[in-house]
PQR file with spaces between the fields and no chain letter, atoms N, CA, C, O and H, PARSE charges and radii, in Angstrom:
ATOM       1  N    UNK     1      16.224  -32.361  -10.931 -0.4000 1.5000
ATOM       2  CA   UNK     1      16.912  -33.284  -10.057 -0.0000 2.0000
ATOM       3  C    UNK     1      18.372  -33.342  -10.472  0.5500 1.7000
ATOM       4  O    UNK     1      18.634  -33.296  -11.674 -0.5500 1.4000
ATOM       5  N    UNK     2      19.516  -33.458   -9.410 -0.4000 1.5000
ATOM       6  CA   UNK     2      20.642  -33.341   -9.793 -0.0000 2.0000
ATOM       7  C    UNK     2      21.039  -34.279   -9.066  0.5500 1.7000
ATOM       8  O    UNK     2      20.353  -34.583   -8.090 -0.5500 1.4000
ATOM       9  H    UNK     2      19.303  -33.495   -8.433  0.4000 1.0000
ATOM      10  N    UNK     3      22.388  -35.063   -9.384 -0.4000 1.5000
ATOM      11  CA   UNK     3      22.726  -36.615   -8.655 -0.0000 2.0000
ATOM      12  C    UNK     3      24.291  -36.079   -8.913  0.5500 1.7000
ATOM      13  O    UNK     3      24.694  -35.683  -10.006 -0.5500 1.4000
ATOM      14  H    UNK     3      22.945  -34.816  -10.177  0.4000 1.0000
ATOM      15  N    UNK     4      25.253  -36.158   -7.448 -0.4000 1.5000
ATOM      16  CA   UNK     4      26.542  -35.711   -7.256 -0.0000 2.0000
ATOM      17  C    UNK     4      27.137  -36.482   -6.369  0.5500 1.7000
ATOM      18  O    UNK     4      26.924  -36.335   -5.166 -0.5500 1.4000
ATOM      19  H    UNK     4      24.926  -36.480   -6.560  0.4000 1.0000
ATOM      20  N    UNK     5      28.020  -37.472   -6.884 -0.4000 1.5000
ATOM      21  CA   UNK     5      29.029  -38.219   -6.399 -0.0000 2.0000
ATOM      22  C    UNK     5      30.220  -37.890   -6.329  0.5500 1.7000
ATOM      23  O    UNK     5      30.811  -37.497   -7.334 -0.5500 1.4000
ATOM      24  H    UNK     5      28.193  -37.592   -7.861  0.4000 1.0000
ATOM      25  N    UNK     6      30.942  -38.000   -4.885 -0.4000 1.5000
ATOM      26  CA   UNK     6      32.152  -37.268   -5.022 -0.0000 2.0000
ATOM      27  C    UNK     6      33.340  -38.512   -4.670  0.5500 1.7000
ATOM      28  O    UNK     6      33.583  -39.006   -3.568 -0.5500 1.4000
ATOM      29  H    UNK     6      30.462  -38.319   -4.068  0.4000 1.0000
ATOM      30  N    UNK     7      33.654  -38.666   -5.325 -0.4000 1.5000
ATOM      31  CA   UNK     7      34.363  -40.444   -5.162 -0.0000 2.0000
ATOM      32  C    UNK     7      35.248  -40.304   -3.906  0.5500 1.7000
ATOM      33  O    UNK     7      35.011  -41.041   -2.949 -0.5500 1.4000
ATOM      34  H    UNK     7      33.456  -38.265   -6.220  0.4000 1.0000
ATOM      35  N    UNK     8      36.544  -39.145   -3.830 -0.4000 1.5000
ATOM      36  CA   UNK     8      37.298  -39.452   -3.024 -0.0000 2.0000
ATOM      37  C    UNK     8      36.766  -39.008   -1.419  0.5500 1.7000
ATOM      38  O    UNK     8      37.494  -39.043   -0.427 -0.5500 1.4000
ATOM      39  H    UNK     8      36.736  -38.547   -4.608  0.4000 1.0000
ATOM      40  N    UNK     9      35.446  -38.623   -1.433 -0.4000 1.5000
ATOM      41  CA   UNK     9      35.300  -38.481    0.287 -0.0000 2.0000
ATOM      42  C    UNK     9      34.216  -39.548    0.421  0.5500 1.7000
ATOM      43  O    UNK     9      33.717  -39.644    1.542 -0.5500 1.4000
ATOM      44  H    UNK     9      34.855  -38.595   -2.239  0.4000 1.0000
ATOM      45  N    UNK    10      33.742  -40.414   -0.590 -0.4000 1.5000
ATOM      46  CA   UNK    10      32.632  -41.843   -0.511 -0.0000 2.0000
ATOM      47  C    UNK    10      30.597  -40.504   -0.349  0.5500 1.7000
ATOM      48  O    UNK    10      29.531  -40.748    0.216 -0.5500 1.4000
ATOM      49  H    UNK    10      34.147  -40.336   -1.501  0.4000 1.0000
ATOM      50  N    UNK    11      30.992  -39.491   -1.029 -0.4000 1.5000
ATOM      51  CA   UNK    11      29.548  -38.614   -0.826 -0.0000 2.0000
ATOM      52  C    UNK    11      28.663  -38.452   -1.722  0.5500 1.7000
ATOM      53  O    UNK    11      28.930  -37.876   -2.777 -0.5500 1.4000
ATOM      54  H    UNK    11      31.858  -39.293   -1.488  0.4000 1.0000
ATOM      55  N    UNK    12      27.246  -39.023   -1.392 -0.4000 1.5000
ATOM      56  CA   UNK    12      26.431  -38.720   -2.368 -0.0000 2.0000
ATOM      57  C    UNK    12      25.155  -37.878   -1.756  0.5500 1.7000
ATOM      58  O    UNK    12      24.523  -37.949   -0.702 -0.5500 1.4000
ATOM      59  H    UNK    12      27.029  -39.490   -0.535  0.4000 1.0000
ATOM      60  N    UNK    13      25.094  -37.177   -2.746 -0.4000 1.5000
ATOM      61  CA   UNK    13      24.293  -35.564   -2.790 -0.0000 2.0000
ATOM      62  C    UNK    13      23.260  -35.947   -3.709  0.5500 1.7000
ATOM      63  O    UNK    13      23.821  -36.112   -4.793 -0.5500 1.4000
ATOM      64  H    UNK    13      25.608  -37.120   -3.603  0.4000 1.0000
ATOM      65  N    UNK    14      22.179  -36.144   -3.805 -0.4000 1.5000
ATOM      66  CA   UNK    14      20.797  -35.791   -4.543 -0.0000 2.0000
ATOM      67  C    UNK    14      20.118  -34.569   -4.167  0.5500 1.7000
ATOM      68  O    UNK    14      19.811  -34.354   -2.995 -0.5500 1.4000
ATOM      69  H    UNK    14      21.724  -36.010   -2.925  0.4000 1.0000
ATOM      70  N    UNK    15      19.912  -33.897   -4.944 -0.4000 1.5000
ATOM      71  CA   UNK    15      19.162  -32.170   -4.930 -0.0000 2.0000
ATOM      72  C    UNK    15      17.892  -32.491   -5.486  0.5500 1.7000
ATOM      73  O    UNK    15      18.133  -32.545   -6.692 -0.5500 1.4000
ATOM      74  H    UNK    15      20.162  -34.072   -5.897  0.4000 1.0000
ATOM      75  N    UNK    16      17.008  -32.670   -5.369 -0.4000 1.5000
ATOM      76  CA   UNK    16      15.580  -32.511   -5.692 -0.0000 2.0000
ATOM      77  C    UNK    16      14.927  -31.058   -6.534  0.5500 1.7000
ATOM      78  O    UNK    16      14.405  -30.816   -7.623 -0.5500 1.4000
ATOM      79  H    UNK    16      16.812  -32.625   -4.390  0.4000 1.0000
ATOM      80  N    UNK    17      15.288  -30.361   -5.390 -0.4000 1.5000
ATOM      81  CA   UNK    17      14.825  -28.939   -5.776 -0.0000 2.0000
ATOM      82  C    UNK    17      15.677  -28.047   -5.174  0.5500 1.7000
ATOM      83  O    UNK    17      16.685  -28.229   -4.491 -0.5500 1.4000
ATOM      84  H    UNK    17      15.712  -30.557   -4.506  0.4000 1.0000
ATOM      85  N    UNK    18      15.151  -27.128   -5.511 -0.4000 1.5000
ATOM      86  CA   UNK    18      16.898  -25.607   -5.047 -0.0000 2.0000
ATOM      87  C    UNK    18      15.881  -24.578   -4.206  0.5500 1.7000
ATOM      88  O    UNK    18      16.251  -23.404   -4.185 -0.5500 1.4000
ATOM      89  H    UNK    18      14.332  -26.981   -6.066  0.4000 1.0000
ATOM      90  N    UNK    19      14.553  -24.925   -3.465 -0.4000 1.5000
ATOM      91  CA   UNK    19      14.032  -24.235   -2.605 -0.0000 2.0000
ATOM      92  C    UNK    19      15.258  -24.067   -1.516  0.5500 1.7000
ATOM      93  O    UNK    19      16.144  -24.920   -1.483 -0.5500 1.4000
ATOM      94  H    UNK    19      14.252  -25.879   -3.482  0.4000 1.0000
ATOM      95  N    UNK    20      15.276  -22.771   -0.498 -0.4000 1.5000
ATOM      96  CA   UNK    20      15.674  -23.011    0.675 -0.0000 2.0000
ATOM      97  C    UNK    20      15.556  -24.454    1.566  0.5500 1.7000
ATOM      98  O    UNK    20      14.511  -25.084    1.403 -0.5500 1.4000
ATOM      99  H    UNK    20      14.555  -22.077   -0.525  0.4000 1.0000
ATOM     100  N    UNK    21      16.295  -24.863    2.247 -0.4000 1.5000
ATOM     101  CA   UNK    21      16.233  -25.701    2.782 -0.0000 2.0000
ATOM     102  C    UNK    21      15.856  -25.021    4.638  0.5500 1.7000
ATOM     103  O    UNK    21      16.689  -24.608    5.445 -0.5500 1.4000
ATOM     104  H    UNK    21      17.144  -24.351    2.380  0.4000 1.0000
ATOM     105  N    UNK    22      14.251  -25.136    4.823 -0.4000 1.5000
ATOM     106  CA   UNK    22      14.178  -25.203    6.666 -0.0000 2.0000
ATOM     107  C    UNK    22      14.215  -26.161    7.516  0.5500 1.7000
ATOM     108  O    UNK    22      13.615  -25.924    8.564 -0.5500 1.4000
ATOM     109  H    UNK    22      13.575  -25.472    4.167  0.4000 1.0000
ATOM     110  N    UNK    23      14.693  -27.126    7.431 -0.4000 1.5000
ATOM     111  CA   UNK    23      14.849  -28.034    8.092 -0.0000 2.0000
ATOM     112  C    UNK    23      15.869  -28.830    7.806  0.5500 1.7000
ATOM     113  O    UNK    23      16.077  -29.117    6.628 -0.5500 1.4000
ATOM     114  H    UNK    23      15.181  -27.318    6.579  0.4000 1.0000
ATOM     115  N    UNK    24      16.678  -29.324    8.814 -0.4000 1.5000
ATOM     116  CA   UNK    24      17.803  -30.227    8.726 -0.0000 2.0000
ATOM     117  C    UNK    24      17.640  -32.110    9.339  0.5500 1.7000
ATOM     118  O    UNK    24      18.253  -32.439   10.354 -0.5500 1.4000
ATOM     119  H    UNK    24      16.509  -29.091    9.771  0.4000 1.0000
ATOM     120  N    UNK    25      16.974  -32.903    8.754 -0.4000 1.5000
ATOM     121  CA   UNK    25      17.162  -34.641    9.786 -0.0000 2.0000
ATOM     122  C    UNK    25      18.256  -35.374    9.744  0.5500 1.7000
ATOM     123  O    UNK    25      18.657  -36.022    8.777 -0.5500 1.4000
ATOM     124  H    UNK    25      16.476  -32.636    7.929  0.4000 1.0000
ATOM     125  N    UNK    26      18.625  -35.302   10.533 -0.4000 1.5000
ATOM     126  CA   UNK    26      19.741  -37.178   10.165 -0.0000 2.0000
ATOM     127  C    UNK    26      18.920  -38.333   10.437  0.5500 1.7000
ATOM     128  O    UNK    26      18.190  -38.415   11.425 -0.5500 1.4000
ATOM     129  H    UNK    26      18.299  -34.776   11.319  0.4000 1.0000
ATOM     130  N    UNK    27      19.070  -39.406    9.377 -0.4000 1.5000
ATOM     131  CA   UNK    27      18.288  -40.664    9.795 -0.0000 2.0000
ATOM     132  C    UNK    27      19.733  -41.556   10.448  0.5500 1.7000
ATOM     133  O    UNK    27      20.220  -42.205    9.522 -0.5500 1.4000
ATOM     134  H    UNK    27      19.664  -39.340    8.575  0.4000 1.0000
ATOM     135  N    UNK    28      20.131  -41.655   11.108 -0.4000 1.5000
ATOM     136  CA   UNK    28      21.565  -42.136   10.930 -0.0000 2.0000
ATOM     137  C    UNK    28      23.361  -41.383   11.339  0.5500 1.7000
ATOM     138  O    UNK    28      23.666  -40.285   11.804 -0.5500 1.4000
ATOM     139  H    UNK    28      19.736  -41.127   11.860  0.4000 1.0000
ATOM     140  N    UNK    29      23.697  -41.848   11.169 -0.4000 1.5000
ATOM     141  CA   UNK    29      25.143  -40.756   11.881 -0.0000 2.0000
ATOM     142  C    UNK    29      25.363  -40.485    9.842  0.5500 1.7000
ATOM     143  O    UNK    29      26.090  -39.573    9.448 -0.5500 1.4000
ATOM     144  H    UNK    29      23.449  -42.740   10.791  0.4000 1.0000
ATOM     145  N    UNK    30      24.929  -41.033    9.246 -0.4000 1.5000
ATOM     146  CA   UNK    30      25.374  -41.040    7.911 -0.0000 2.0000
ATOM     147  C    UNK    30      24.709  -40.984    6.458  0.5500 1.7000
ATOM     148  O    UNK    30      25.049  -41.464    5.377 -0.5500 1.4000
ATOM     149  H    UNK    30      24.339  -41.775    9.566  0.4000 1.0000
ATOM     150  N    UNK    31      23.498  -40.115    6.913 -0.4000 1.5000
ATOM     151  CA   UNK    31      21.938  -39.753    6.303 -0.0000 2.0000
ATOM     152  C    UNK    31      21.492  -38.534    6.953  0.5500 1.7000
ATOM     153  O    UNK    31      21.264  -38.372    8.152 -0.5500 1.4000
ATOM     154  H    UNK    31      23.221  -39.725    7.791  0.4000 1.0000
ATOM     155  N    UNK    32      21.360  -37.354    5.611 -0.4000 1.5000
ATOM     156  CA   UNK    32      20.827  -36.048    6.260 -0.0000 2.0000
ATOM     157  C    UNK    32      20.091  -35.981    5.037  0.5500 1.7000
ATOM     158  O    UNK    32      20.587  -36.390    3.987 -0.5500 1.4000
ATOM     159  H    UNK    32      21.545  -37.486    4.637  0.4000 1.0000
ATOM     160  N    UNK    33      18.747  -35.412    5.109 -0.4000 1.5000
ATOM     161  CA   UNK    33      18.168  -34.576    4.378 -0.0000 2.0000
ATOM     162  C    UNK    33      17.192  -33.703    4.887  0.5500 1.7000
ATOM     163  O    UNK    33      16.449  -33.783    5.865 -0.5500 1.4000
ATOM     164  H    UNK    33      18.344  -35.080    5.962  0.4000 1.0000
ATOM     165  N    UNK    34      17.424  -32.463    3.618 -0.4000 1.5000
ATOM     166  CA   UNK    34      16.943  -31.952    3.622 -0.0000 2.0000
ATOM     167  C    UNK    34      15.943  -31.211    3.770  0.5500 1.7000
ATOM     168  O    UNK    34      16.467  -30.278    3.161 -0.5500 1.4000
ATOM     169  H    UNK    34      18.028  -32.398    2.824  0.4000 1.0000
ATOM     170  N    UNK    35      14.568  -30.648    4.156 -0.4000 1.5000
ATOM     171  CA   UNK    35      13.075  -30.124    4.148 -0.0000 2.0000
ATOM     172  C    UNK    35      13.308  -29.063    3.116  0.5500 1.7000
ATOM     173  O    UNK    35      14.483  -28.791    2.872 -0.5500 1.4000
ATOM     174  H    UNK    35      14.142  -31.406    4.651  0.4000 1.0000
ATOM     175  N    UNK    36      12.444  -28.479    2.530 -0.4000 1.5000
ATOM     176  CA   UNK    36      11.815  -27.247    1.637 -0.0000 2.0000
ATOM     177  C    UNK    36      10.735  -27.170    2.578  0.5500 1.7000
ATOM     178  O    UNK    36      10.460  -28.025    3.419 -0.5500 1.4000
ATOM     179  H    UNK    36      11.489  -28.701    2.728  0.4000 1.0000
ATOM     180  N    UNK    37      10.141  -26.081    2.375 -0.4000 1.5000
ATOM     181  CA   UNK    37       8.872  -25.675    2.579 -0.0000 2.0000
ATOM     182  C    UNK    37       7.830  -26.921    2.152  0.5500 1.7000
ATOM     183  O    UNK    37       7.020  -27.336    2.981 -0.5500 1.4000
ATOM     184  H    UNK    37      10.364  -25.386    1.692  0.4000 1.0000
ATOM     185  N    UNK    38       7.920  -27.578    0.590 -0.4000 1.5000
ATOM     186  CA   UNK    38       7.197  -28.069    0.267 -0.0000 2.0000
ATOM     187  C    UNK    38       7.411  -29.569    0.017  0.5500 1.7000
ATOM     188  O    UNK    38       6.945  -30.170   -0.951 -0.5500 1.4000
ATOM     189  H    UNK    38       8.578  -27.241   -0.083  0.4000 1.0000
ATOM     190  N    UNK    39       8.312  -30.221    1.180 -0.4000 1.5000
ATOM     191  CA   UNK    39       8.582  -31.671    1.050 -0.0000 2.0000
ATOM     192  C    UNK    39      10.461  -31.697    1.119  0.5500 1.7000
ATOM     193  O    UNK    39      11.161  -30.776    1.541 -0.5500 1.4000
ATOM     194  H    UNK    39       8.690  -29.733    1.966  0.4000 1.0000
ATOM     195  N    UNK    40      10.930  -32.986    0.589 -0.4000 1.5000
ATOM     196  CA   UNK    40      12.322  -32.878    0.468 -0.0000 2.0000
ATOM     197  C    UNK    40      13.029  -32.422   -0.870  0.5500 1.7000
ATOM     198  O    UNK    40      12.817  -32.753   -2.036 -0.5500 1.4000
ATOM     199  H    UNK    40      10.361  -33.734    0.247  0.4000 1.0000
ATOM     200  N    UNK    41      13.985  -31.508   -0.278 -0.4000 1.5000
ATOM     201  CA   UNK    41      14.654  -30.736   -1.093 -0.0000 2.0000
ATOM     202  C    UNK    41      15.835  -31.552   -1.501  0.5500 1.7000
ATOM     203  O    UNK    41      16.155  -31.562   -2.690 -0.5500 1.4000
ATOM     204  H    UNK    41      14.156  -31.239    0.669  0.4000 1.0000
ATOM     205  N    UNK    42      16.368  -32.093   -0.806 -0.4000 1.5000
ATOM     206  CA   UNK    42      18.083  -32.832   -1.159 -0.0000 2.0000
ATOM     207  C    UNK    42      18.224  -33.910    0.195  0.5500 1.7000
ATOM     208  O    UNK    42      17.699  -33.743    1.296 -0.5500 1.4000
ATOM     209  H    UNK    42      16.108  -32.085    0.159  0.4000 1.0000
ATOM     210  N    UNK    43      19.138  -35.114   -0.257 -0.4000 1.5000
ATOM     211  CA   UNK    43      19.632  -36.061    0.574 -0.0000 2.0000
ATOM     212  C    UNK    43      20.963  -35.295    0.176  0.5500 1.7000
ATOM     213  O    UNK    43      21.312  -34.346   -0.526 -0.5500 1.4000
ATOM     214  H    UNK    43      19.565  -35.249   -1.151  0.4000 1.0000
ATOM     215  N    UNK    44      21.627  -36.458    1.212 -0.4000 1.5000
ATOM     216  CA   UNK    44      23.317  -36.310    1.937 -0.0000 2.0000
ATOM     217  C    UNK    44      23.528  -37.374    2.153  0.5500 1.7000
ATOM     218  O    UNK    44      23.540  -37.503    3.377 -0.5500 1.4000
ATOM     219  H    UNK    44      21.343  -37.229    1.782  0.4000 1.0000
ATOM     220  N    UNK    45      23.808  -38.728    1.435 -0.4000 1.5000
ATOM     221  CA   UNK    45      24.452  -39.949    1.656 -0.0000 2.0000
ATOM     222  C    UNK    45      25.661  -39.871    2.175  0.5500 1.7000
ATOM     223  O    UNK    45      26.381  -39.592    1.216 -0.5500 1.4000
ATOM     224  H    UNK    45      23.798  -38.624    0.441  0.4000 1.0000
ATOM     225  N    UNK    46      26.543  -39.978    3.455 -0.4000 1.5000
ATOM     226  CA   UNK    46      27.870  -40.063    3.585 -0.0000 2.0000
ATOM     227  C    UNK    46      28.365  -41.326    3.513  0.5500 1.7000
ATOM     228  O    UNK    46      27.454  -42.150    3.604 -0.5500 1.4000
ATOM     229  H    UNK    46      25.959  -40.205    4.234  0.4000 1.0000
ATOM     230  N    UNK    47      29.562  -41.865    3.373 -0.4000 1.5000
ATOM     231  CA   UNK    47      30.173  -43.415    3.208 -0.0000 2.0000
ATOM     232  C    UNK    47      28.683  -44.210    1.755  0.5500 1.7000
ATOM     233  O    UNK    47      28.096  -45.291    1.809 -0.5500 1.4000
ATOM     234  H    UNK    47      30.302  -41.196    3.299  0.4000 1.0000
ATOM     235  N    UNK    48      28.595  -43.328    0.910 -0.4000 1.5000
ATOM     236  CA   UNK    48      27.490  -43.825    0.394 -0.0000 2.0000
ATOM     237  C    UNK    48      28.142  -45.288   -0.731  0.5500 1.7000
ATOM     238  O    UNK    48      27.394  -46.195   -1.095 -0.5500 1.4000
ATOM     239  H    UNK    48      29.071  -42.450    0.866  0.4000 1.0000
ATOM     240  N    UNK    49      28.923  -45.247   -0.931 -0.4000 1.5000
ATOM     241  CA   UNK    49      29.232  -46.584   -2.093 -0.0000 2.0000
ATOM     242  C    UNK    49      29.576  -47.613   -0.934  0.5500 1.7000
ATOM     243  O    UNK    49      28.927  -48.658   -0.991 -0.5500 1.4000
ATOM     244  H    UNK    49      29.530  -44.510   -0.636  0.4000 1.0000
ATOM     245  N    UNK    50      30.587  -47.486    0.226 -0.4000 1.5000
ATOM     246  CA   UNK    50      30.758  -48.422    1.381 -0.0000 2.0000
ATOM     247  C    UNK    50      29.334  -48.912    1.887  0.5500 1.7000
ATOM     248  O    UNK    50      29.082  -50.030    2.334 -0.5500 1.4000
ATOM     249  H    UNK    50      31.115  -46.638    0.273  0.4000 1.0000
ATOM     250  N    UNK    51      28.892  -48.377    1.806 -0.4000 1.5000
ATOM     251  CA   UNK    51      27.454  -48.803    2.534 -0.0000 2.0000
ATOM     252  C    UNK    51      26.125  -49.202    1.606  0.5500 1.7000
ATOM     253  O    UNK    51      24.984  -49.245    2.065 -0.5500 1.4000
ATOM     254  H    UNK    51      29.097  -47.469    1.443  0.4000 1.0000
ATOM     255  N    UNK    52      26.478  -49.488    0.210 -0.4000 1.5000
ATOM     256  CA   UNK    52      25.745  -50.148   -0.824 -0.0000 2.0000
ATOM     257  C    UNK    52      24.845  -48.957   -1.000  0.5500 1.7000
ATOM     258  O    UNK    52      23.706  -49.424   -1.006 -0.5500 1.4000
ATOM     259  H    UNK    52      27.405  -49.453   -0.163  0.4000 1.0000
ATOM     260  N    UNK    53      24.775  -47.475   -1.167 -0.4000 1.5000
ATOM     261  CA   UNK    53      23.749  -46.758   -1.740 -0.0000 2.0000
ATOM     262  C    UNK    53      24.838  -46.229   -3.270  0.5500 1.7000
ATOM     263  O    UNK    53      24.409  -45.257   -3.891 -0.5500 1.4000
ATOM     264  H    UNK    53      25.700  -47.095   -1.163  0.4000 1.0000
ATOM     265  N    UNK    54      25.588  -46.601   -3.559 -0.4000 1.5000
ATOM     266  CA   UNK    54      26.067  -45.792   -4.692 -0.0000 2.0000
ATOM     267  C    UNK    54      27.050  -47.077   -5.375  0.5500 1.7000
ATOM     268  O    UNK    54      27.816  -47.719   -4.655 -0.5500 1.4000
ATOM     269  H    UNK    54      25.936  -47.391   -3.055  0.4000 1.0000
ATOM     270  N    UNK    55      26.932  -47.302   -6.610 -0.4000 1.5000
ATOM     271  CA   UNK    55      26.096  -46.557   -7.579 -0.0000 2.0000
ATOM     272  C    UNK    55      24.430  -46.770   -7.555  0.5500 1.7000
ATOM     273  O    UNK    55      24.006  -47.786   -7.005 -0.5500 1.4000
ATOM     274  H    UNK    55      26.310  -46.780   -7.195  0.4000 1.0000
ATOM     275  N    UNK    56      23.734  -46.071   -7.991 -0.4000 1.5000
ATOM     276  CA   UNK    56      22.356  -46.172   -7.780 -0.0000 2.0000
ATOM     277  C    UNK    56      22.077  -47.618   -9.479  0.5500 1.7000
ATOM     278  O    UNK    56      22.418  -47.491  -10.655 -0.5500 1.4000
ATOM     279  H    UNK    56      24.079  -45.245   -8.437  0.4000 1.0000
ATOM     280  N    UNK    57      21.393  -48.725   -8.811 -0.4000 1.5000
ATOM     281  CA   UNK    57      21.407  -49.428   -9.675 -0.0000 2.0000
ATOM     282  C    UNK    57      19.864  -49.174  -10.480  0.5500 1.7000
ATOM     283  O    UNK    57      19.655  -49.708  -11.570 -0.5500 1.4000
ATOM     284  H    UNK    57      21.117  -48.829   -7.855  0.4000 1.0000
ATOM     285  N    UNK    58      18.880  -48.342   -9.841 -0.4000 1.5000
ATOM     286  CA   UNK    58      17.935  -48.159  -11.152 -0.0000 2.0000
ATOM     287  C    UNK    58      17.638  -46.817  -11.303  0.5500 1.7000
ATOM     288  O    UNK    58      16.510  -46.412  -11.583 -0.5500 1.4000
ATOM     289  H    UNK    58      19.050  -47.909   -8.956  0.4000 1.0000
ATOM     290  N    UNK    59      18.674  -46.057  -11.116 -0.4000 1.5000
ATOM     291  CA   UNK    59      18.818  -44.345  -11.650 -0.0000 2.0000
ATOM     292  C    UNK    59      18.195  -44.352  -12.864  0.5500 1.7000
ATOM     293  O    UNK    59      17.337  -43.474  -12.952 -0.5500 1.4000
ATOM     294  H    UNK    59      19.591  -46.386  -10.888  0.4000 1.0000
ATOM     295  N    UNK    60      18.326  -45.023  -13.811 -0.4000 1.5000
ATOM     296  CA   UNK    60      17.558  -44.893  -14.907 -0.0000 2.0000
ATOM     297  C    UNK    60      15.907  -44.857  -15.039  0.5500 1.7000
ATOM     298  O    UNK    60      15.202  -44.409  -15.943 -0.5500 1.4000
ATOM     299  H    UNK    60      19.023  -45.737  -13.740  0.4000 1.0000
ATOM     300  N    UNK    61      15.528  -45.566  -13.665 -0.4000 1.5000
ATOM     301  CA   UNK    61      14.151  -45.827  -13.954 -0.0000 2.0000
ATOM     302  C    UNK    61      13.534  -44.362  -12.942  0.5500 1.7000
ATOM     303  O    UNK    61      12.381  -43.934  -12.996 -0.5500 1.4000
ATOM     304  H    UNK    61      16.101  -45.930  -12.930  0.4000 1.0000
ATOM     305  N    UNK    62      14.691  -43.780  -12.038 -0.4000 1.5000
ATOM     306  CA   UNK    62      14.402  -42.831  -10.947 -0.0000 2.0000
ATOM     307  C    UNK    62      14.418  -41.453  -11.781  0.5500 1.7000
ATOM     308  O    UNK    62      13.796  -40.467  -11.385 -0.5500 1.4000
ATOM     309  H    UNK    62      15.628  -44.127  -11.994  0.4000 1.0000
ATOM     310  N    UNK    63      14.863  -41.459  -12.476 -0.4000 1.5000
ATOM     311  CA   UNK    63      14.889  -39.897  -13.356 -0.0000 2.0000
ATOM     312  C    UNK    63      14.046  -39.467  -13.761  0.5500 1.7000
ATOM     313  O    UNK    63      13.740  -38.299  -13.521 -0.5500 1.4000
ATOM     314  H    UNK    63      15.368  -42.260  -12.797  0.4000 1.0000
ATOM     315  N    UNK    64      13.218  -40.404  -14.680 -0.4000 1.5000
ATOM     316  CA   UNK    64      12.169  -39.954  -15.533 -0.0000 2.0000
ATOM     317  C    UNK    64      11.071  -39.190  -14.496  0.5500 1.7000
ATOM     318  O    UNK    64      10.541  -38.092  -14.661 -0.5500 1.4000
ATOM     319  H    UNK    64      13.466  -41.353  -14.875  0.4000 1.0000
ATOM     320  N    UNK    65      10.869  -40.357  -13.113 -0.4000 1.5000
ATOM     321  CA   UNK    65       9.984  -40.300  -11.970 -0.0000 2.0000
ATOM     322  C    UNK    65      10.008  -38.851  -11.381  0.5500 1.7000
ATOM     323  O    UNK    65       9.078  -38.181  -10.932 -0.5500 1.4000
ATOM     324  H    UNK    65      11.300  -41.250  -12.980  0.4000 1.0000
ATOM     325  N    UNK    66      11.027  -38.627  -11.481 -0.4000 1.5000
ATOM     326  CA   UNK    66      11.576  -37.295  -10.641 -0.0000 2.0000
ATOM     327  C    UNK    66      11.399  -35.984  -11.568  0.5500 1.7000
ATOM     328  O    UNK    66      11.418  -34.900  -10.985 -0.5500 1.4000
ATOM     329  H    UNK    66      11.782  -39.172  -11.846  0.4000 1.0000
ATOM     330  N    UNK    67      11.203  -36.008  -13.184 -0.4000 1.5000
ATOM     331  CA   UNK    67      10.709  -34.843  -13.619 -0.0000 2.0000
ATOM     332  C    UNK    67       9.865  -34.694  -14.004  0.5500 1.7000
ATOM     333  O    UNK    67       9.540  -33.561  -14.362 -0.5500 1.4000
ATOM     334  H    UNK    67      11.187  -36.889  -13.657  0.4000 1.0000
């Protein structure tokens, strides 16, 4: 799992896994993720700190979960 904040465009990127990605959703004008073959591969938070998803306040407890 990889977690990528890019401060000056407000973007947050979570990568799950580095399968191809076949499928593209937006939940939102400002939420995309990803498909793999085998579930979700990566989110695309845009305006993610304006819109209360960043900083992630229990990343600590989400990491362990995720490997």
């Amino acid at each position: 799992m990889r977690i990528e904040y890019d401060e000056q465009d407000d973007i947050l990127h979570i990568e799950f896994s580095r399968e191809p990605i076949v499928k593209d959703v937006s939940y939102g004008w400002n939420v995309n993720v990803g498909y793999a073959a085998k579930g979700i591969a990566e989110i695309t938070i845009l305006d993610a700190k304006a819109d209360g998803y960043w900083p992630l306040e229990n990343a600590k407890d989400l990491l362990p979960a995720a490997a």
